[in-house]
C-alpha positions as CSV (number, residue, x, y, z in Angstrom):
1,X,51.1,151.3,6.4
2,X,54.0,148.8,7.4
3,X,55.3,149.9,10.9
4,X,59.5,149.1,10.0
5,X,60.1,149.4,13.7
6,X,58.3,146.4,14.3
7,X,60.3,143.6,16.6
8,X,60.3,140.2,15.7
9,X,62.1,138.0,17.4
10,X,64.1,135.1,16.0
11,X,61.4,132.5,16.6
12,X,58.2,135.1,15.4
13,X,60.8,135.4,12.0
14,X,60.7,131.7,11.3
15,X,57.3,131.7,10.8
16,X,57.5,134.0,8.1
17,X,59.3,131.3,5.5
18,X,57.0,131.5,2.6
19,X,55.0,127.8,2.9
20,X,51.3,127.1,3.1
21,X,51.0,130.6,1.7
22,X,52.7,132.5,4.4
23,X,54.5,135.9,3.2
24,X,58.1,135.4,2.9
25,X,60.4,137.1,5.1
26,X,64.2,137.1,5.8
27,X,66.7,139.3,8.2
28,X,70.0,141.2,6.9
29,X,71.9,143.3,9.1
30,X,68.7,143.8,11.6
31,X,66.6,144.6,9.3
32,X,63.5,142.1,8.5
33,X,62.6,142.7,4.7
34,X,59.8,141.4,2.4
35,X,60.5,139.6,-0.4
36,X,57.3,137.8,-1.2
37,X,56.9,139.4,-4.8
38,X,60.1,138.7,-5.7
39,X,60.3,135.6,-8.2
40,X,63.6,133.8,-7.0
41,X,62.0,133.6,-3.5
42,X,59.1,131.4,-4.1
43,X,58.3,129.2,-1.5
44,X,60.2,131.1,0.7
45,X,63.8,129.0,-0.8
46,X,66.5,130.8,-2.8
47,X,68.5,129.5,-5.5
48,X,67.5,126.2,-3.5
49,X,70.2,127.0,-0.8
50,X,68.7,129.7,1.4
51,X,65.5,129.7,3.3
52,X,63.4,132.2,4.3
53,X,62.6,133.4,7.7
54,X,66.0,133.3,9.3
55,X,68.4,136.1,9.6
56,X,70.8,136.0,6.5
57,X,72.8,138.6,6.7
58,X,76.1,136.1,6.4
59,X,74.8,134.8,3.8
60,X,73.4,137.9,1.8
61,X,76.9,139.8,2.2
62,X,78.9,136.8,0.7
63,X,76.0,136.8,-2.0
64,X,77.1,137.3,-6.0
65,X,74.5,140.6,-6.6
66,X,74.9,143.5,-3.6
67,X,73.2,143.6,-0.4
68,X,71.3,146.9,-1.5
69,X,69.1,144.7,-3.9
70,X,66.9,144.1,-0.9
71,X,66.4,148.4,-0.4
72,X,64.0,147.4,-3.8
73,X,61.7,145.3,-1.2
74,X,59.4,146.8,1.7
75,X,61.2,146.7,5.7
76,X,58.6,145.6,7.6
77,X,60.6,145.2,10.7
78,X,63.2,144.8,12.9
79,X,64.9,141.6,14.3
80,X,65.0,141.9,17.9
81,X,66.8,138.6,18.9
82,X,70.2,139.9,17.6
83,X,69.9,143.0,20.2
84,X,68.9,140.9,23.2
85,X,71.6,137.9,22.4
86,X,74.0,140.7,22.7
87,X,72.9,141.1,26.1
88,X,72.2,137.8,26.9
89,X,75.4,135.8,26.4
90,X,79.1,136.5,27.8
91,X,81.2,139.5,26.3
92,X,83.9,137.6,25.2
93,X,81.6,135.2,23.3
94,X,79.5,138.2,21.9
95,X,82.7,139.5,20.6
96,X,83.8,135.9,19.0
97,X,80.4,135.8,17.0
98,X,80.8,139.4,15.6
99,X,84.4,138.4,14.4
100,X,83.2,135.3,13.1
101,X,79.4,135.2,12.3
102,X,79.1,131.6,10.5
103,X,79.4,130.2,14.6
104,X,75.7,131.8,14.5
105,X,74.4,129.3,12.6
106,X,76.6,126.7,11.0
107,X,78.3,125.1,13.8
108,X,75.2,122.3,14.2
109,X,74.5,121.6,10.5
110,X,78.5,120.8,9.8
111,X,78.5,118.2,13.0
112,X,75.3,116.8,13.2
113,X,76.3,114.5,9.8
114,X,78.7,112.7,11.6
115,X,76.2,110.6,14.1
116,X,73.7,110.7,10.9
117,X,75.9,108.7,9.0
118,X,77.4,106.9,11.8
119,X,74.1,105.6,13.1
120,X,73.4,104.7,9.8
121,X,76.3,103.0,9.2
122,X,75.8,100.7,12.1
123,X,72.3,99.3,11.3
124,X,73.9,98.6,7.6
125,X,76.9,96.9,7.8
126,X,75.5,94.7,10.7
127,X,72.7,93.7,8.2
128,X,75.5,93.3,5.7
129,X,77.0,91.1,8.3
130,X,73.9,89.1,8.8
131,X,73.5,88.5,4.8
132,X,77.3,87.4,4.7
133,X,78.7,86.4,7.9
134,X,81.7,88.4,6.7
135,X,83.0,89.7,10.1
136,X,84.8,92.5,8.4
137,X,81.2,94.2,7.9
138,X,80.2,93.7,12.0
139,X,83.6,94.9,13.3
140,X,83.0,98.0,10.7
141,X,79.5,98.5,12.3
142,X,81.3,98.6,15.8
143,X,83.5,101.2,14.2
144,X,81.1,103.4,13.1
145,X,78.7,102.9,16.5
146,X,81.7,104.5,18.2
147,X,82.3,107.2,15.6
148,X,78.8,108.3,16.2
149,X,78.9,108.0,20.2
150,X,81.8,110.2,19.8
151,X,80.1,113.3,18.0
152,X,76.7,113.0,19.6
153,X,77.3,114.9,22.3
154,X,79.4,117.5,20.2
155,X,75.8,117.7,17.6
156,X,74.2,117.5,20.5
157,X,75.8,120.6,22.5
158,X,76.0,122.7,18.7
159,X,72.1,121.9,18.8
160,X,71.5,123.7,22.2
161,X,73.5,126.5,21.6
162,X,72.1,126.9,18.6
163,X,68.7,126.8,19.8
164,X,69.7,129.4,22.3
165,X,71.0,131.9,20.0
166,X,68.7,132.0,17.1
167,X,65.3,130.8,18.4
168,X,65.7,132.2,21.7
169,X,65.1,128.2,23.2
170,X,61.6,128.6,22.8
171,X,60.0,125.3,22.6
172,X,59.0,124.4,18.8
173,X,57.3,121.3,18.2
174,X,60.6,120.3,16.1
175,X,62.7,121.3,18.9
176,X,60.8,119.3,21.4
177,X,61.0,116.2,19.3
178,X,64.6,116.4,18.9
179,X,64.7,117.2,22.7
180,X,63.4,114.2,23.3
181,X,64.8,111.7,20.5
182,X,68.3,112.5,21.1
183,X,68.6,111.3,24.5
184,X,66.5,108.0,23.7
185,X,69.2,107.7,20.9
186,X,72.0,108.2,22.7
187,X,71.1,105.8,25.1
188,X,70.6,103.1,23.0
189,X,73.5,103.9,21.0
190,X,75.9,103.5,23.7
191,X,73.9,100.3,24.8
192,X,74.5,98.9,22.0
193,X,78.6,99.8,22.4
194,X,78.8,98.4,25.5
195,X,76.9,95.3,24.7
196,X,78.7,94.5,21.9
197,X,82.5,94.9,23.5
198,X,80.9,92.4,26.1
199,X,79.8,90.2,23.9
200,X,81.9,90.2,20.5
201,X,79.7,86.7,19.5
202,X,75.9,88.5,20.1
203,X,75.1,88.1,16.5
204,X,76.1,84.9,15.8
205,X,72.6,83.6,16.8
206,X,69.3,84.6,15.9
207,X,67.5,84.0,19.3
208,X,66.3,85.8,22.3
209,X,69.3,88.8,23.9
210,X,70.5,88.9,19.7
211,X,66.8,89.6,18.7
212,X,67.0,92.6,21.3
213,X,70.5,93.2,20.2
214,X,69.6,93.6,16.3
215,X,65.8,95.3,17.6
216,X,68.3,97.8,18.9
217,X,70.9,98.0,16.2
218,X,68.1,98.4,13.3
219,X,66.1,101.3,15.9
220,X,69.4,103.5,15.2
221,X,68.5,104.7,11.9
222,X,64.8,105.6,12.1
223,X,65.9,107.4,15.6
224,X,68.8,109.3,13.6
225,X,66.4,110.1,10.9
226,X,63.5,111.7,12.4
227,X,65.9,113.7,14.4
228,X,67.6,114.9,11.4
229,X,64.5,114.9,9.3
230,X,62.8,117.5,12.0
231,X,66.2,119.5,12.6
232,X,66.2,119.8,8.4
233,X,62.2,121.2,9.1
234,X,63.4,124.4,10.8
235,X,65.9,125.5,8.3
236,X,64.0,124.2,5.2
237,X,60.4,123.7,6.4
238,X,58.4,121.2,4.2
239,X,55.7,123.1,2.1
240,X,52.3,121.0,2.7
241,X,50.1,120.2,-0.7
């Protein structure tokens, strides 16, 4: 017999999200449900939006069908992170999430794009600068380096609180390696900035500081993109063959 008061906490949820042939589990309104017979939550992914193991009760209440649809699947628990968060964090900031709810989770994924793309951006349009010598594509690369120095820290901050708030900052293995990329990307990132306004010519050789110079400028992408690619892991974990 399932046990319905059972706590989970936000973390002990996220293991339930349906890959590797785990049961598939999701949160509404406290209330930790089991949808693993259900056929439009294979894999643990709905309508291939929504991922199991997190608490979806925004999501499920803005859905097309009614909320009682899950009543049709077994409780097997409760989720205990939402009671403790309550205690855990300032009134006045407990009160701004109940009035708005999406600052639970969405605040992260909507900034972290910016520095994605930005990094990005940088490592291409100085390679497109390279191919060229069009100095329109380098002075665009500067642009974007300074776009993405910009909202780091805000993706960065989003990404902690985050952390906080749902997964109750315990230390997952794709928490720890954004932990530690970020800073090593930020660093370099802003290395590169400051370089660069010093020296406007860096790129116009191909020999000795420009190698490090361009060793740097092409690092920004693979850095961006394991950070991203793990942050991406905990919302929409990668099923293993």
């Amino acid at each position: 017999m399932v046990a319905k008061d059972k706590k989970f906490s936000a973390a002990e949820l996220a293991e339930y999200n349906g890959t590797a042939g785990k049961p598939v589990y999701l949160a509404f309104q406290g209330k930790i449900f089991d949808v693993s017979d259900s056929p439009f939550w294979k894999g643990g992914h709905h309508m291939a939006t929504h991922q199991a193991g997190h608490d979806l009760t925004v999501e499920v209440a803005s859905a097309p069908h009614s909320p009682e649809v899950l009543e049709k699947f077994p409780q097997v628990g409760v989720l205990r992170a939402a009671d403790e968060a309550e205690r855990r964090i300032p009134g006045f900031l407990a009160g701004l999430l109940q009035r708005f709810p999406l600052l639970k989770r969405h605040p992260h994924p909507m900034v972290v794009h910016f520095p994605i793309v930005f990094m990005i951006s940088t490592t291409a349009f100085n390679i497109l600068y390279v191919l060229t010598g069009n100095r329109s594509f380098e002075l665009t690369a500067l642009h974007c380096l300074g776009g993405g120095i910009l909202f780091m820290p805000v993706a960065i901050g989003t990404g902690l609180f985050t952390w906080w708030l749902n997964y109750e900052a315990q230390l997952l293995k794709p928490v720890v390696i954004k932990l530690t990329l970020s800073p090593i990307l930020f660093v370099a990132a802003l290395t590169v900035f400051v370089w660069r306004l010093l020296n406007p010519d860096i790129l116009t050789s191909f020999q000795g500081t420009a190698l490090v110079y361009g060793g740097l400028v092409a690092a920004l992408s693979p850095l961006v993109a394991a950070i991203g690619w793990y942050g991406g892991s905990l919302s929409f974990p990668v099923e293993k063959e």
